[in-house]
C-alpha positions as CSV (number, residue, x, y, z in Angstrom):
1,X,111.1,93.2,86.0
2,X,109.4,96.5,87.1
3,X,106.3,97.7,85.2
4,X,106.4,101.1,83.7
5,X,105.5,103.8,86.2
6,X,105.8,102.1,89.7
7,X,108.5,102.1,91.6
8,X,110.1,99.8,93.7
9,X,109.7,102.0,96.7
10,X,106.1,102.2,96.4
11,X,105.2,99.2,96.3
12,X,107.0,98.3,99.5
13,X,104.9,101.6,100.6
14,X,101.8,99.7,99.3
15,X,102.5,96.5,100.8
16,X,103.3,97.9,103.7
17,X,99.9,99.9,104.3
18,X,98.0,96.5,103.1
19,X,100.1,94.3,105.8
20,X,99.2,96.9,108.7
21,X,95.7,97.1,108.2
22,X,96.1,93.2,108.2
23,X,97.0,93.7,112.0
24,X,100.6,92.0,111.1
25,X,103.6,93.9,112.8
26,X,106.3,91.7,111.1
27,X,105.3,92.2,107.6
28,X,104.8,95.5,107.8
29,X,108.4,96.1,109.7
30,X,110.0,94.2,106.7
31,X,107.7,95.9,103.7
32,X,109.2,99.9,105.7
33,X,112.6,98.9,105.6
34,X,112.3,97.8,102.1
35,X,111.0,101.0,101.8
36,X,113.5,102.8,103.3
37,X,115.8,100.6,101.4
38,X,114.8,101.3,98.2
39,X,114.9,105.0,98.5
40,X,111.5,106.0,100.2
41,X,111.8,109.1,103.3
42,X,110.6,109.8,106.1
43,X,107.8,112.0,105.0
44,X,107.0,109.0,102.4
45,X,106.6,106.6,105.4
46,X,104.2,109.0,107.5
47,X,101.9,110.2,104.5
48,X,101.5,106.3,104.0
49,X,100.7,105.8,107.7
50,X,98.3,108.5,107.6
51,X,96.2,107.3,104.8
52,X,95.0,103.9,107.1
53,X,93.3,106.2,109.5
54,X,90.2,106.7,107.5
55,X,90.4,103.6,105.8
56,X,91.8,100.9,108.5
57,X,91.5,103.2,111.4
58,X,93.3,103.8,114.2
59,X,94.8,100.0,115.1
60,X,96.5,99.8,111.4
61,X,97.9,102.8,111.8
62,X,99.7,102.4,115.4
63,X,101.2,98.9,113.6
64,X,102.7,100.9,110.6
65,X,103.9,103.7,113.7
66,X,105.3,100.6,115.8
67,X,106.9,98.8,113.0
68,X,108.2,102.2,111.8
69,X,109.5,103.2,115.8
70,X,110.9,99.6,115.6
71,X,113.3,100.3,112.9
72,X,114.6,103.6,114.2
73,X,115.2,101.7,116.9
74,X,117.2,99.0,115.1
75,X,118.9,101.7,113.3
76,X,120.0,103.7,116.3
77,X,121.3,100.2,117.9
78,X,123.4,100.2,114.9
């Protein structure tokens, strides 16, 4: 059951910002295309990669950028 107020996209978003500043490329390449599943864009996906900079810095951010690359990829291969 969803709470009032977050949705389902987000929290993929969410997860997926937590998992990258983990360091962990497979969870955060799952948590995007949930994302993207669930109805988030493009420009949802880089505003969330840009908030790790000043928070996880600069190695969190190129996971979320190579597990985001990695999908486009899979997508194009499709």
């Amino acid at each position: 059951m969803e709470r009032r107020g977050t949705l389902k996209k987000h929290k993929f978003l969410i997860h997926a910002a937590v998992t990258a500043s983990q360091h962990n490329l497979e969870a955060t390449y799952m948590h995007i295309l949930g994302a993207v599943n669930a109805g988030a864009s493009e420009q949802e996906l880089l505003e969330t990669s840009f908030t790790l900079i000043p928070v996880s810095g600069m190695p969190a951010f190129a996971v979320f950028l190579n597990a985001l690359k990695r999908l486009k990829e899979a997508k194009n291969e499709s």
